[in-house]
N, C-alpha and C positions, 0 to 999 in steps of 0.2 A: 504494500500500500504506500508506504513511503517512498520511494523509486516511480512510484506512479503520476505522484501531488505534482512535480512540478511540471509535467508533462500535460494532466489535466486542467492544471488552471492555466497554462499555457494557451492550450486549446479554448477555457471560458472566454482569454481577454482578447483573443483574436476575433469573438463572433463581432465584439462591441471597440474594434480597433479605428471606425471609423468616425465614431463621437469624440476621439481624441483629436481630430483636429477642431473641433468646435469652441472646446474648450482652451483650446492654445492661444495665447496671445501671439501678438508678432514679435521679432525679435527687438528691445529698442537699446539707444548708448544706453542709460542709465536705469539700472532696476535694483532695489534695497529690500531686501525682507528681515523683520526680527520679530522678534515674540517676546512680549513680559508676563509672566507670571504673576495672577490678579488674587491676594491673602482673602480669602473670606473670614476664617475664623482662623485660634489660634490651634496650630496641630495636639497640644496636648487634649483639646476640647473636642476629635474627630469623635462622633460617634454618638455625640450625646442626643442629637434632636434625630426622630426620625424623619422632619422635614428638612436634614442637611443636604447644603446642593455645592459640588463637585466632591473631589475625594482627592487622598492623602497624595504625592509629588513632590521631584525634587524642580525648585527652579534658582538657577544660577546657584547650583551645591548648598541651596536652603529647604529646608523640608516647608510646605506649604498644604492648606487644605482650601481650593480652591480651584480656578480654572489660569487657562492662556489666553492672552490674547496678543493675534499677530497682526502685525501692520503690513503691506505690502505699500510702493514709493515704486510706480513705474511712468516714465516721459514720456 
C-alpha cells in the first residue's frame, strides 16, 4: 500500500492538473510573502473553554495557542 500512495495521488492530481493554471498568478519583479503568528490565549490556559478557537503551535520558536496569518505583497 505504501509503494502505491505516491503513484495514486499522482494519478488524483493529474485529473485536476488543469485548474492549476487558474489559480496561478503571473510571474511579477517583486512578490513578498510572510506569516505572523496571531496569540489568542495564553498556552498554559489551552484546553480550558470548550469554545476554544485555534490550537497549540510553534510561531517564531514560541509556543502559541492561536492561528497564522499570512500576508502576501505582489506588483
Amino acid at each position: 500500500m505504501v509503494s502505491t500512495l505516491p503513484l495514486t495521488l499522482f494519478r488524483l492530481l493529474k485529473t485536476h492538473q488543469d485548474w492549476t493554471q487558474v489559480f496561478l498568478a503571473a510571474p511579477t519583479v517583486l512578490g513578498v510573502i510572510d506569516t505572523y503568528g496571531i496569540e489568542l490565549i495564553h498556552p498554559m490556559r489551552e484546553g480550558r473553554s470548550p469554545q476554544q478557537i485555534g490550537r497549540k503551535g510553534l510561531s517564531n520558536h514560541r509556543w502559541i495557542v492561536g492561528g497564522k496569518l499570512c500576508l502576501l505583497l505582489n506588483q
